[in-house]
Backbone of each chain as ProteinMPNN parsed JSONL, in Angstrom:
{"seq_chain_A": "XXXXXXXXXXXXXXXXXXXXXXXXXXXXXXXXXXXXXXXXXXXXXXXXXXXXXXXXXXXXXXXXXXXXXXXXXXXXXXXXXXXXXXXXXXXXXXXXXXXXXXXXXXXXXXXXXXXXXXXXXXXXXXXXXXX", "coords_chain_A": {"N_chain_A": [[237.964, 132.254, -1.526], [238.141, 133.238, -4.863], [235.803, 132.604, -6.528], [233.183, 131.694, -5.65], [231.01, 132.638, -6.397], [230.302, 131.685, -8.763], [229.606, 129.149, -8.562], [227.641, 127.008, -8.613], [226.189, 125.488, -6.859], [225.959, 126.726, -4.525], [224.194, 127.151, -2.703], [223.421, 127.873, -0.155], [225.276, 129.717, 0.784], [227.706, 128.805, 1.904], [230.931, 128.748, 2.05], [232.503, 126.589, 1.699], [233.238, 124.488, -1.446], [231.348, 122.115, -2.843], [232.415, 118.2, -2.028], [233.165, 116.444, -4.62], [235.139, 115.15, -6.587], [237.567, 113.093, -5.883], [238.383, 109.296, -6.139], [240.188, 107.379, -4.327], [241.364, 104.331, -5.595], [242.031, 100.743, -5.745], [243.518, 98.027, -6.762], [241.686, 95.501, -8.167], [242.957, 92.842, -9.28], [246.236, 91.782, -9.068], [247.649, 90.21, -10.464], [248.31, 89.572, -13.407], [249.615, 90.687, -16.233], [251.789, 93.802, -15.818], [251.398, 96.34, -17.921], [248.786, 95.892, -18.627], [247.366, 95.97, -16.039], [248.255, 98.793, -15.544], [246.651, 99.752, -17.61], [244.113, 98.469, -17.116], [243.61, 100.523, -14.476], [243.591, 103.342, -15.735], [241.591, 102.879, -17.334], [239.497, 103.007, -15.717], [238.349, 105.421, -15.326], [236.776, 108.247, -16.852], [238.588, 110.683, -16.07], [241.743, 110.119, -14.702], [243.841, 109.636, -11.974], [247.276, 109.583, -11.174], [248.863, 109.698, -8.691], [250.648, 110.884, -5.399], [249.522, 109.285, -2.715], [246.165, 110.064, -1.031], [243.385, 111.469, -2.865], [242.011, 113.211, -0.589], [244.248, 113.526, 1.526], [246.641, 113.899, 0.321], [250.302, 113.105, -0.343], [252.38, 114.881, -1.512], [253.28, 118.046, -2.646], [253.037, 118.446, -5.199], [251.104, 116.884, -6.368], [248.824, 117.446, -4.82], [248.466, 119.788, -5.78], [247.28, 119.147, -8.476], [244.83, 117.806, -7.663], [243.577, 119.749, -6.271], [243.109, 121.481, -8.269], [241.148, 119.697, -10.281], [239.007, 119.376, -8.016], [238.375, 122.231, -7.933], [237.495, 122.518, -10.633], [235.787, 120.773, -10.181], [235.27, 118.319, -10.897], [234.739, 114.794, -11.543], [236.438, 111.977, -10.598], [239.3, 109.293, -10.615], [241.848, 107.875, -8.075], [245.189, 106.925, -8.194], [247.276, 105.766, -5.695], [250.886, 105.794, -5.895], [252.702, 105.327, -4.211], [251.826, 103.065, -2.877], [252.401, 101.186, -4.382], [255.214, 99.78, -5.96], [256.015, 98.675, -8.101], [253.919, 99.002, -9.683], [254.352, 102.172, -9.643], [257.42, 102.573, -11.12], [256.55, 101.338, -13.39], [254.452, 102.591, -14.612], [255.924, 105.419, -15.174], [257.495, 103.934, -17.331], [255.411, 103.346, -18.821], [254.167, 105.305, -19.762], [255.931, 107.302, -20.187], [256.784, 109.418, -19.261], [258.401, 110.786, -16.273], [257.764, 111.664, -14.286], [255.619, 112.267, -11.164], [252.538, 114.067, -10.005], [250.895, 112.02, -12.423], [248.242, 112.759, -14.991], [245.66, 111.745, -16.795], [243.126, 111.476, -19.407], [240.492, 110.211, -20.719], [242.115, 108.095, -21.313], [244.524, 108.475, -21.98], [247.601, 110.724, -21.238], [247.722, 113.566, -20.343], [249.477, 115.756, -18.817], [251.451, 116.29, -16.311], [252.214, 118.156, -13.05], [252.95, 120.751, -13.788], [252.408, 121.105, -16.899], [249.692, 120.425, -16.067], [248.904, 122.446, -14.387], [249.489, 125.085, -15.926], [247.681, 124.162, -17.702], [245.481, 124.943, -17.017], [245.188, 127.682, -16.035], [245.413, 128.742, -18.552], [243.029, 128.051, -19.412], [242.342, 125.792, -20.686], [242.361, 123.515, -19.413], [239.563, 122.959, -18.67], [238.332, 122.768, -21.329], [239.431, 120.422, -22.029], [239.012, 118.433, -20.67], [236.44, 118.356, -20.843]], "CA_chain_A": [[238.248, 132.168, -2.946], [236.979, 134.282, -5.731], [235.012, 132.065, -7.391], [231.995, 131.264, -5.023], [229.455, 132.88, -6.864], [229.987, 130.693, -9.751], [229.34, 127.763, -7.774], [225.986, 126.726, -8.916], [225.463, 124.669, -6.088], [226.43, 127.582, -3.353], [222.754, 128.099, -2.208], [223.313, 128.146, 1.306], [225.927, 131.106, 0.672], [228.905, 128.574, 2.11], [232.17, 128.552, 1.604], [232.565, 125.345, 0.95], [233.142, 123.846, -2.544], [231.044, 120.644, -2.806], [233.299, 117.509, -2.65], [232.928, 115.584, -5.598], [236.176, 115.067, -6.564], [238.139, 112.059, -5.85], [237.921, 108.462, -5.328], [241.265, 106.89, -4.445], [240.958, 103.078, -6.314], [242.783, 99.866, -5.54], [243.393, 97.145, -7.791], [241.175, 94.08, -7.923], [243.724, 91.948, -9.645], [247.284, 92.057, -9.66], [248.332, 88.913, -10.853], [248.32, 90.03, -14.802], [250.848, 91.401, -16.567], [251.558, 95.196, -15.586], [250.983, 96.841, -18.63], [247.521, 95.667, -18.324], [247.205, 96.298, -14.906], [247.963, 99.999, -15.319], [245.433, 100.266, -18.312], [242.601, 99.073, -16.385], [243.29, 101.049, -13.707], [243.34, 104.205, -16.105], [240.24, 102.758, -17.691], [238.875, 102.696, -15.055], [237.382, 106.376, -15.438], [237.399, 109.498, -17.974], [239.646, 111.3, -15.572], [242.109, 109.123, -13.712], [245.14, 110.358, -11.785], [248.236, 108.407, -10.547], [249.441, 110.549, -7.563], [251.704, 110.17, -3.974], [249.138, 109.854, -1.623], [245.146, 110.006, -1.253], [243.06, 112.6, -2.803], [242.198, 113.302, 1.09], [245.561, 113.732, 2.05], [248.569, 113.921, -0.835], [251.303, 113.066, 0.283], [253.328, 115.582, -2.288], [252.718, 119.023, -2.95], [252.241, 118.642, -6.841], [250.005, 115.992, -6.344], [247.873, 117.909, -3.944], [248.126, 120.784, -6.397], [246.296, 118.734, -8.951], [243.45, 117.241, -7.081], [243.273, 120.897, -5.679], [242.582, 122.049, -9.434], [240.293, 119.029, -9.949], [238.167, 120.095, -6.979], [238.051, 122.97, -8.357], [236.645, 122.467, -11.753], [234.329, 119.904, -9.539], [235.642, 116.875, -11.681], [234.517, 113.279, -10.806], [237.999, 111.727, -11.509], [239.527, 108.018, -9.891], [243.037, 108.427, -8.167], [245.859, 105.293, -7.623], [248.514, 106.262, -4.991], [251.925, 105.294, -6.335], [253.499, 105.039, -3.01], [251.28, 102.105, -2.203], [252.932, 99.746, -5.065], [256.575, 100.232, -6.185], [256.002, 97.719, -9.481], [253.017, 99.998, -11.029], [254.972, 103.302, -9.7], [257.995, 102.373, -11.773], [255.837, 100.817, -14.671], [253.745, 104.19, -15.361], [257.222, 105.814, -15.753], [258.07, 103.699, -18.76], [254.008, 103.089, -19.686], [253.58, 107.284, -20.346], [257.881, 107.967, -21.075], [256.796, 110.768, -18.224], [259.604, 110.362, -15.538], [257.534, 112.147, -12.462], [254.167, 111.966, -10.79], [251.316, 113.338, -10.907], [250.421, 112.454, -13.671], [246.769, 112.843, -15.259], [244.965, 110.835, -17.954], [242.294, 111.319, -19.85], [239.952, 109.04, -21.826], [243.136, 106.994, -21.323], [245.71, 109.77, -22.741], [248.59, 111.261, -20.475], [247.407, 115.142, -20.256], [250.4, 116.262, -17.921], [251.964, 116.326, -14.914], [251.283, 119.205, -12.233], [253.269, 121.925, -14.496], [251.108, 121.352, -17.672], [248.352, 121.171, -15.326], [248.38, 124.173, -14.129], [249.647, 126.028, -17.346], [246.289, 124.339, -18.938], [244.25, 125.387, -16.101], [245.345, 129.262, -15.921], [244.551, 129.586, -19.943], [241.402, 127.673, -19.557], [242.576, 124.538, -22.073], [242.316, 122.083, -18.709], [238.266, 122.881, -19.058], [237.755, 122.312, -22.418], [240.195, 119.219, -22.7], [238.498, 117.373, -19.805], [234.718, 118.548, -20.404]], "C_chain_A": [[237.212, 132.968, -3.733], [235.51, 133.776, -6.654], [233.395, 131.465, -7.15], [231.026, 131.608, -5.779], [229.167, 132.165, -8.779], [230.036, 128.943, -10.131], [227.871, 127.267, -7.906], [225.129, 125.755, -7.739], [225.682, 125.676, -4.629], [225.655, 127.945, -2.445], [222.84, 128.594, -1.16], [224.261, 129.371, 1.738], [227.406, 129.833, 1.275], [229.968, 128.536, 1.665], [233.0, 127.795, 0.816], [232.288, 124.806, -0.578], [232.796, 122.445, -2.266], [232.056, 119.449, -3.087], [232.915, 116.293, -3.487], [234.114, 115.119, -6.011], [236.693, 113.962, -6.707], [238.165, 110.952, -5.4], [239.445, 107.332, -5.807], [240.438, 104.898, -4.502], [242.395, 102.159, -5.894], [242.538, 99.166, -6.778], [242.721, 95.506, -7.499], [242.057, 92.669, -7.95], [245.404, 92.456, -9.672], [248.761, 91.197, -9.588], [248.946, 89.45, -12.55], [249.905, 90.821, -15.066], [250.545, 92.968, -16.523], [251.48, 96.261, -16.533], [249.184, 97.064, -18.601], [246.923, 96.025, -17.174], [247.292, 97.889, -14.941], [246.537, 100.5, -16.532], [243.958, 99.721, -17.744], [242.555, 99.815, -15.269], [242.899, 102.451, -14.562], [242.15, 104.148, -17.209], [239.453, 103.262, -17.021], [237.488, 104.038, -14.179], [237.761, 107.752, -16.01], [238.499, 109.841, -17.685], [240.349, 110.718, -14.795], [243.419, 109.271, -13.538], [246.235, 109.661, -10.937], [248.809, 109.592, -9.778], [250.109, 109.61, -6.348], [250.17, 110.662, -3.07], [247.271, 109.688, -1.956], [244.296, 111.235, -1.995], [242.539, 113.724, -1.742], [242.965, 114.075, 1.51], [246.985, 113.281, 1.075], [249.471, 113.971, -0.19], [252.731, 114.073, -0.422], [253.037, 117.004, -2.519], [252.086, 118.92, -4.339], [251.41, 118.205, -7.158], [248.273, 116.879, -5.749], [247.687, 119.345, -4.961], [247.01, 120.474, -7.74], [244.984, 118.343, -8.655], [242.883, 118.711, -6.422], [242.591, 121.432, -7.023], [241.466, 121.168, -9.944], [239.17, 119.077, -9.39], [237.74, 121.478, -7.649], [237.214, 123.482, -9.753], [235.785, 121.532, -11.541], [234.301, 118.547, -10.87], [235.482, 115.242, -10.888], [235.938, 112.553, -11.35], [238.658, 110.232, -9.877], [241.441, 108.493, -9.441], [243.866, 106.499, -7.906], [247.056, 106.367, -6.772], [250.047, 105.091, -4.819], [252.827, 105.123, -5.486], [253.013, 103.677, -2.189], [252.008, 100.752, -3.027], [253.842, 100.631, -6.067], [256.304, 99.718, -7.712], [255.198, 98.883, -10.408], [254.186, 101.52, -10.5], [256.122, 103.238, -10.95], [257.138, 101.909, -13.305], [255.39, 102.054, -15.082], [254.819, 104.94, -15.941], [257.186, 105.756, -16.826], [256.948, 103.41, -19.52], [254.283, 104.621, -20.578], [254.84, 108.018, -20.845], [257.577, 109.211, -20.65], [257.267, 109.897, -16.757], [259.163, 110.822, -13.852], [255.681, 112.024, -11.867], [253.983, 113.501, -10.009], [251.235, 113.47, -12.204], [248.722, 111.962, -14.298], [246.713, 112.715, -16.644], [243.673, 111.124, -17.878], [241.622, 111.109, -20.814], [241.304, 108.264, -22.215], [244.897, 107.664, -22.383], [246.121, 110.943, -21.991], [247.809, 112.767, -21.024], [248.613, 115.66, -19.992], [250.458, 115.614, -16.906], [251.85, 118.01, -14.35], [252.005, 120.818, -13.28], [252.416, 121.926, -15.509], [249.636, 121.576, -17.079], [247.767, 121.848, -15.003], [248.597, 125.384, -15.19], [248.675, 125.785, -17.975], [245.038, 124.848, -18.166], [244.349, 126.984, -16.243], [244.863, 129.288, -17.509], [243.195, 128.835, -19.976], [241.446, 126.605, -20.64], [241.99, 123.544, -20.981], [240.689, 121.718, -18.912], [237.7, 122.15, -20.134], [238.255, 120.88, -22.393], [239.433, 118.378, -21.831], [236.695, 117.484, -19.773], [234.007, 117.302, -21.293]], "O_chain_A": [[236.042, 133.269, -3.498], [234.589, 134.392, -7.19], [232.634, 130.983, -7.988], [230.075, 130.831, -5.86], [228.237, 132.211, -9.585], [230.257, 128.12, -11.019], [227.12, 127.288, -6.931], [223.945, 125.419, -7.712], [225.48, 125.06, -3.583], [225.931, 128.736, -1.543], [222.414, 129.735, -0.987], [224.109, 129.952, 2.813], [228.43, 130.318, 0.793], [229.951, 128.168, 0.491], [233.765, 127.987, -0.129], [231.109, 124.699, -0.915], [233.534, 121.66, -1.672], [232.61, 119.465, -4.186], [232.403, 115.283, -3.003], [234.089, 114.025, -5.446], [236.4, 113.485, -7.803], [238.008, 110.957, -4.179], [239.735, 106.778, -6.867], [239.519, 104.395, -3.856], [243.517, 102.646, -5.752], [241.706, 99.455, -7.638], [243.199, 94.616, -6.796], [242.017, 91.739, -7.145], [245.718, 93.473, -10.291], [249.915, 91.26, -9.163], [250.153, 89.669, -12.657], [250.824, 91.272, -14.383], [249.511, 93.469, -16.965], [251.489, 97.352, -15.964], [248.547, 98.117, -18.565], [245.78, 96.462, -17.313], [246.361, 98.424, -14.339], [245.689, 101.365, -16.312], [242.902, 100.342, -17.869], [241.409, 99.918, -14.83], [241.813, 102.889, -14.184], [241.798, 105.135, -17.855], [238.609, 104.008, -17.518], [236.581, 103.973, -13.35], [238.817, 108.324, -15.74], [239.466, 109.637, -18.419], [239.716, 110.57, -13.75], [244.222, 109.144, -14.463], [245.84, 109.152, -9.887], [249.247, 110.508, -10.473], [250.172, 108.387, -6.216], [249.775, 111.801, -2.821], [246.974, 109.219, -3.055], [244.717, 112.287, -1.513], [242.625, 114.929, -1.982], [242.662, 115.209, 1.88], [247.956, 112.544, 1.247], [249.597, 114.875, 0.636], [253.865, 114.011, 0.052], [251.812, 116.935, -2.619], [250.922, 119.216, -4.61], [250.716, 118.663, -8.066], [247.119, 116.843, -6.177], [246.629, 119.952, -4.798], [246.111, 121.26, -8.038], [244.066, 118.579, -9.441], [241.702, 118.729, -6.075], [241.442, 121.849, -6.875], [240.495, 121.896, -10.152], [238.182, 118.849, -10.089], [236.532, 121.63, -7.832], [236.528, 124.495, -9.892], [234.975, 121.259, -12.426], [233.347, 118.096, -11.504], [236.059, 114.796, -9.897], [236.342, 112.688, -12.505], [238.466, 110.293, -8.662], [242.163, 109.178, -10.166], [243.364, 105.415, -7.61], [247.526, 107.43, -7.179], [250.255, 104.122, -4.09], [253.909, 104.728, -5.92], [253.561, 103.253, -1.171], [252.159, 99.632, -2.54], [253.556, 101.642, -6.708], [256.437, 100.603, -8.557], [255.595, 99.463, -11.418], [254.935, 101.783, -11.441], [255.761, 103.908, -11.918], [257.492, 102.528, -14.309], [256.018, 102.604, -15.986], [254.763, 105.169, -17.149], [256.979, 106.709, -17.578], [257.1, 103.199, -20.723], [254.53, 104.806, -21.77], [254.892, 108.977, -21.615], [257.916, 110.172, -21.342], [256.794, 108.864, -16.282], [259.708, 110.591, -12.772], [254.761, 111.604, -12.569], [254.943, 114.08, -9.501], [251.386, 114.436, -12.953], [248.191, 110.895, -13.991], [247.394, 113.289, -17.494], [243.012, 111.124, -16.839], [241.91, 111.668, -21.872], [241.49, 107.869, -23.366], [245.821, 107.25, -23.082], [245.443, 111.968, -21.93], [247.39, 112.846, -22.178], [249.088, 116.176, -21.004], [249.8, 114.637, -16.548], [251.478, 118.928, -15.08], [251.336, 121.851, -13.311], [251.472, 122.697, -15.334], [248.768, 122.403, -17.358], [246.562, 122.084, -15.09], [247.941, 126.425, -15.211], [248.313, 126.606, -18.818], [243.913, 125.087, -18.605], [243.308, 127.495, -16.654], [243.828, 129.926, -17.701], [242.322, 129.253, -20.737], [240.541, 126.589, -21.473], [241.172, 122.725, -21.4], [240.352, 120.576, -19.226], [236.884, 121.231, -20.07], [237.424, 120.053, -22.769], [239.131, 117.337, -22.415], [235.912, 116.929, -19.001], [232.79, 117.121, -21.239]]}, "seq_chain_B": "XXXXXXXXXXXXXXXXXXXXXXXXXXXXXXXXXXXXXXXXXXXXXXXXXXXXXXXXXXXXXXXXXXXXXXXXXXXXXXXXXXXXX", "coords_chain_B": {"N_chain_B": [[276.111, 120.075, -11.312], [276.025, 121.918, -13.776], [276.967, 123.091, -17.343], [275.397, 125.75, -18.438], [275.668, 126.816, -21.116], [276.879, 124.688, -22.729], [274.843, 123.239, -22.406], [272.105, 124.636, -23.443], [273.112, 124.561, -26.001], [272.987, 122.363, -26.825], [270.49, 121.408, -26.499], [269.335, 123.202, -28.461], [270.7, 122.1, -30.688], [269.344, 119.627, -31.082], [267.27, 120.106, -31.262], [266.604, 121.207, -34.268], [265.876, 124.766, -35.049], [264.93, 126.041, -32.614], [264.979, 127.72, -30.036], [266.634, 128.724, -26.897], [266.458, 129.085, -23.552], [268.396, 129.103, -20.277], [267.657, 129.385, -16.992], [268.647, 128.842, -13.135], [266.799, 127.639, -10.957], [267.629, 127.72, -8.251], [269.805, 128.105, -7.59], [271.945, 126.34, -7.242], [272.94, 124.98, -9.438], [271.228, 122.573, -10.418], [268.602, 122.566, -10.606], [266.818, 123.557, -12.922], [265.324, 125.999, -14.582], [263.793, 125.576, -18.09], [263.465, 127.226, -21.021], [261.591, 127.12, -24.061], [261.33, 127.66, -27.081], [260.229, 127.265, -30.339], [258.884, 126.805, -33.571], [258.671, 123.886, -33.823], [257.045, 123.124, -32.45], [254.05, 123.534, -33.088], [251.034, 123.212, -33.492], [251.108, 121.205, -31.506], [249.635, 119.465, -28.834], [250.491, 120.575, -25.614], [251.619, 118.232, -23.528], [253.104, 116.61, -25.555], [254.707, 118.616, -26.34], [256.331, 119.098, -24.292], [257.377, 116.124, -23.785], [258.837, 115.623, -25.718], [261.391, 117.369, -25.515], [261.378, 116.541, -23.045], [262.496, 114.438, -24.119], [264.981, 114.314, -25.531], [266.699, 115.304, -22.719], [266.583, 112.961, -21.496], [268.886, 111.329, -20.735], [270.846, 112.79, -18.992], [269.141, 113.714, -17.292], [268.892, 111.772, -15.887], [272.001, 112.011, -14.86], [273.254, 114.618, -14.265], [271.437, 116.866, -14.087], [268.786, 117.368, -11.862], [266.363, 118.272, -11.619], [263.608, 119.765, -13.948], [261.72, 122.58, -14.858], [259.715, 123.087, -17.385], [259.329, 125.208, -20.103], [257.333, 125.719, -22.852], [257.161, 127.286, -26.038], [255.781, 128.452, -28.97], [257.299, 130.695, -31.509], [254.888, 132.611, -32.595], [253.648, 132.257, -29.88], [255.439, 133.296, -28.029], [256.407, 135.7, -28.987], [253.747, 136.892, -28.515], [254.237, 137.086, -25.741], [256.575, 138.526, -25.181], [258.373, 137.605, -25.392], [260.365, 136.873, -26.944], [263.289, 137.752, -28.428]], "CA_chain_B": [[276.785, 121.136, -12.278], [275.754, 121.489, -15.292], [277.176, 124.611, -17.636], [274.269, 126.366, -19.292], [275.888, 127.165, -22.667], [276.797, 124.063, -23.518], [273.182, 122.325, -22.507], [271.582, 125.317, -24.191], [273.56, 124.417, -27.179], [272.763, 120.747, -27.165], [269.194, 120.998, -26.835], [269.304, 124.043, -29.571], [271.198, 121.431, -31.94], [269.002, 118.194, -31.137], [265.65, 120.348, -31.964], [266.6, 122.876, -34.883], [265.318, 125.994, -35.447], [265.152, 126.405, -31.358], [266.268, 129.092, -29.367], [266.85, 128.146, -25.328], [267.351, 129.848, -22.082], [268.214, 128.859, -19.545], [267.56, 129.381, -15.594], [269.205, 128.656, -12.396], [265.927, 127.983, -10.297], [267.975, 127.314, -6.839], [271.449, 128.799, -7.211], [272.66, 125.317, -7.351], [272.919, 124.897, -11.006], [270.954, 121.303, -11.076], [267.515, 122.658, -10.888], [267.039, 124.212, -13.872], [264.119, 126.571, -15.747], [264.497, 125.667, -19.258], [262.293, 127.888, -21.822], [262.332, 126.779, -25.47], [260.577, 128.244, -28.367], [260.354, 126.667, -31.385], [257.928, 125.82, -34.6], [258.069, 122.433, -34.099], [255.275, 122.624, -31.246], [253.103, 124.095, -33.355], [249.656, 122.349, -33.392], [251.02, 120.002, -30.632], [250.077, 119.347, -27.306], [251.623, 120.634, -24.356], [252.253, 117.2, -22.959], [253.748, 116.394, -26.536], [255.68, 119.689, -27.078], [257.157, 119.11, -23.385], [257.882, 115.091, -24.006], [260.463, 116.066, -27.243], [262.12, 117.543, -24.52], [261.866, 115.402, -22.12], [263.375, 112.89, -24.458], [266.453, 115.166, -25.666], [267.177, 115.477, -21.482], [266.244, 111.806, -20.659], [270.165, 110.477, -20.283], [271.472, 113.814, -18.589], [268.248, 114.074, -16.443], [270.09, 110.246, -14.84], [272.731, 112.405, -13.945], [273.766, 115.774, -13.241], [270.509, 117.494, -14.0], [267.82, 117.237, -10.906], [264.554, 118.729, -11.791], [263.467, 120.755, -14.521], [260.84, 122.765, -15.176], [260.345, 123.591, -19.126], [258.165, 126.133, -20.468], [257.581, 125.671, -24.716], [256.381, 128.145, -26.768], [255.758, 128.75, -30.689], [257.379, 131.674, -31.674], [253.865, 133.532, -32.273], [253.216, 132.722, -28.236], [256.506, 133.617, -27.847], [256.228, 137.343, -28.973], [252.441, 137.581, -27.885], [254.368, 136.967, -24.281], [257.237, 139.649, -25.238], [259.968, 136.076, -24.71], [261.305, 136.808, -28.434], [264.203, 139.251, -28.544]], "C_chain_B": [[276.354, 121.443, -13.294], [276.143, 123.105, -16.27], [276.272, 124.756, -18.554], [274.509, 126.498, -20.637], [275.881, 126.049, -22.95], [275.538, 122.68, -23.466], [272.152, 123.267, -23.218], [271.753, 124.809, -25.564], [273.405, 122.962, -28.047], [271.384, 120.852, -27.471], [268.79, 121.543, -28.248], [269.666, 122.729, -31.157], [270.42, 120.42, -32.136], [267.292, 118.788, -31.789], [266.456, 121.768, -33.102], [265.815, 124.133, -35.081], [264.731, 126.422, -33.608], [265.862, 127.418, -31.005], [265.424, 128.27, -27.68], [267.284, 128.864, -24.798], [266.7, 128.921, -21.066], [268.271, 129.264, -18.257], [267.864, 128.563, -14.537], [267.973, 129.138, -11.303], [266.266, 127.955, -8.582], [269.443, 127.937, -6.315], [272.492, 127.705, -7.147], [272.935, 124.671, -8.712], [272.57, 123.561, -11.375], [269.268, 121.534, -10.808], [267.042, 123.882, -11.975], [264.974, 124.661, -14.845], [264.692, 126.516, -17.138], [263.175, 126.359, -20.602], [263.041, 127.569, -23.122], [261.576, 126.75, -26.735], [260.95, 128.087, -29.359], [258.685, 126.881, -32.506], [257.346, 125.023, -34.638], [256.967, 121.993, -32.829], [254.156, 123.271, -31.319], [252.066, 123.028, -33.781], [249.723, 120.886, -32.722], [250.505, 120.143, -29.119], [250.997, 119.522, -26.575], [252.303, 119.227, -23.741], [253.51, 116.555, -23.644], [255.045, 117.243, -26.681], [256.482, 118.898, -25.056], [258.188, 117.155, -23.145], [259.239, 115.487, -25.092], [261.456, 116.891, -26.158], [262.794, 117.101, -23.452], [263.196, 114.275, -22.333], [264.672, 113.394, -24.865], [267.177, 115.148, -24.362], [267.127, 114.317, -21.135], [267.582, 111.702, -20.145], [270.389, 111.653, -18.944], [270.297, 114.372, -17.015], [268.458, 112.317, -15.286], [270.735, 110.825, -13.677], [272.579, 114.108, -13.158], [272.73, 116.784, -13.308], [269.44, 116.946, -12.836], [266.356, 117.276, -11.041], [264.444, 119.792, -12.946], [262.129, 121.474, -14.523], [260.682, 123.522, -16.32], [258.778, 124.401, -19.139], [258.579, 125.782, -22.497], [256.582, 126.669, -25.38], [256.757, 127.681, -28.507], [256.099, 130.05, -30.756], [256.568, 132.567, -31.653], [253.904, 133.728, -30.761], [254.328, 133.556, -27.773], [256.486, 135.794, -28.008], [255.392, 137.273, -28.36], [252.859, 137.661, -26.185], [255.84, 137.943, -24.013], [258.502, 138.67, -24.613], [260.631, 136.255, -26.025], [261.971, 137.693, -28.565], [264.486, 138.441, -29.949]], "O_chain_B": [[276.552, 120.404, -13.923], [275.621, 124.154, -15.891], [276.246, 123.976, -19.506], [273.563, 126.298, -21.4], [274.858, 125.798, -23.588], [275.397, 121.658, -24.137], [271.193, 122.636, -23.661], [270.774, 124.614, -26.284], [273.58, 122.607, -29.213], [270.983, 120.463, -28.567], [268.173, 120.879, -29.082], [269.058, 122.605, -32.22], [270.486, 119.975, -33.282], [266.467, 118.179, -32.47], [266.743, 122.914, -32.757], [264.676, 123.807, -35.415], [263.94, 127.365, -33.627], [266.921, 127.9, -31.406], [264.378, 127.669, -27.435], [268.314, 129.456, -25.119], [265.622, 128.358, -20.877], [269.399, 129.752, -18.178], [267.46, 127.412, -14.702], [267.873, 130.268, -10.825], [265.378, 128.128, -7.747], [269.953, 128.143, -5.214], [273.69, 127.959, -7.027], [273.19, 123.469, -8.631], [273.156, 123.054, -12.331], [268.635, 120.478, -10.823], [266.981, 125.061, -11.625], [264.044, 124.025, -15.342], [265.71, 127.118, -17.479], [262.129, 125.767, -20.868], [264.239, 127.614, -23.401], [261.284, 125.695, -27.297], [262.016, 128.622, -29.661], [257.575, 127.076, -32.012], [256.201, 124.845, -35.055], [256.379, 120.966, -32.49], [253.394, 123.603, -30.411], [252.417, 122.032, -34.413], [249.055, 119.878, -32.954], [251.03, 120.937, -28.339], [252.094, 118.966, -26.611], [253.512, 119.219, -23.508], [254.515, 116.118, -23.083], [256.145, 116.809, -27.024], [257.3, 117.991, -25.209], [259.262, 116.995, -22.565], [260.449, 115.522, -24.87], [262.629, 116.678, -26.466], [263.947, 117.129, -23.021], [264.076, 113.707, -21.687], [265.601, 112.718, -24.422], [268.386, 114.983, -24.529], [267.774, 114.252, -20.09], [267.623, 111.992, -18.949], [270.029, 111.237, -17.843], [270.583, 115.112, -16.073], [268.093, 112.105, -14.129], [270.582, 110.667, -12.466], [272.093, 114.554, -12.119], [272.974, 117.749, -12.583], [269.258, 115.743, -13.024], [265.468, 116.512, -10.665], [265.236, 120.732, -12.874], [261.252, 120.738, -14.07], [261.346, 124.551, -16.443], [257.704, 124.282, -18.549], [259.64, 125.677, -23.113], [255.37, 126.719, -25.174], [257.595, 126.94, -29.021], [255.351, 130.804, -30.133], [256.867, 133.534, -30.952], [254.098, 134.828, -30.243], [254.06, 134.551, -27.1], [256.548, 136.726, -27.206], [255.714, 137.548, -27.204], [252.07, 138.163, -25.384], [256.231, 138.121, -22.859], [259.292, 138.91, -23.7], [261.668, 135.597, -26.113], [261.386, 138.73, -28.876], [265.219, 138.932, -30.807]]}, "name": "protein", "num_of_chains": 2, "seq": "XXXXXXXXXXXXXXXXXXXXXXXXXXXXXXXXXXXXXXXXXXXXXXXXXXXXXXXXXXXXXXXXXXXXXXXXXXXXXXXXXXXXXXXXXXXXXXXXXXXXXXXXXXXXXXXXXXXXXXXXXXXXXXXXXXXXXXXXXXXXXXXXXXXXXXXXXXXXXXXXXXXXXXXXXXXXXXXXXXXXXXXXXXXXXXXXXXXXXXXXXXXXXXXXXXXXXXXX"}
């Protein structure tokens, strides 16, 4: 990738982009009513992304295309994988009145799904909006 | 199925001052590129300008529509991207 040398942490000359990235989150409680239940999970940190799958291993391409852009702007960011519970999958739906996953929140306010994502990443909006 | 003119013509009527094209991203006419340049997504968010959309397609995106993928411009972006005949 082209971007190694504006990797501030690159010293060793590797390849490798440091992983900072993603930390797939369960739910402590989920007795509560599910409204509530999805807002503390998307409390639960600036950047916080409801995807198919782990940030690890996505189980979707679009998903994996976000946490790929993520990684890439070296974002600390919490993920929930919507294939693990059918109740919040369906609930986010009608929480955000966005019909597909992923979708990415921040400071607790729907951003997109992986098409805005990457349309705010190529003009350089995804930077500013998440810095 | 879905015939392009007259979902062009719906969305055109439900947002005014719109202009719409549309694309046939599969050859199967239910995955659909829909580009739609308007005014009214001027000083909105992308997530915003692509929701008003969303919500014009919600019923129709039930049935015979599959997947879309929408592009929205403001007329300015719109020329500066040479999409305004």
């Amino acid at each position: 990738m082209s971007d190694n040398n504006q990797n501030p942490f690159n010293i060793l000359g590797s390849d490798k982009v440091p992983q900072q990235g993603g930390q797939a989150v369960t739910e402590e409680n989920t007795s509560g009513d599910i409204n509530q239940r999805i807002e503390a999970l998307i409390s639960s940190a600036d950047i916080f992304l409801f995807m198919k799958g782990q940030p690890e291993m996505p189980q979707c391409g679009f998903s994996a295309n976000v946490v790929a852009i993520l990684n890439r702007l070296q974002k600390n960011y919490k993920t929930f994988d919507v294939l693990s519970d059918w109740d919040i999958r369906e609930a986010v739906k009608v929480y955000s009145n966005w019909p597909t996953f992923p979708q990415l929140y921040y400071k607790g306010k729907l951003v997109g799904g992986n098409d805005i994502i990457t349309e705010m990443y190529e003009s350089g909006d995804l930077e500013s909006t998440l810095a | 199925m879905v015939d392009f003119t007259e979902l062009k013509e719906f969305i055109e009527t439900q947002l005014p001052d719109s202009r719409v094209k549309i694309s046939d991203l599969t050859g199967t006419r239910d995955h659909l590129g829909i580009l739609v340049i308007s005014d009214a997504f001027k000083d909105k968010m992308l997530i915003d300008q692509h929701q008003m959309i969303m919500d014009i397609l919600k019923e129709r995106l039930k049935s015979e529509i599959h997947a879309v993928q929408l592009k929205t411009l403001t007329v300015e972006k719109a020329k500066a991207q040479g999409l305004w005949e």
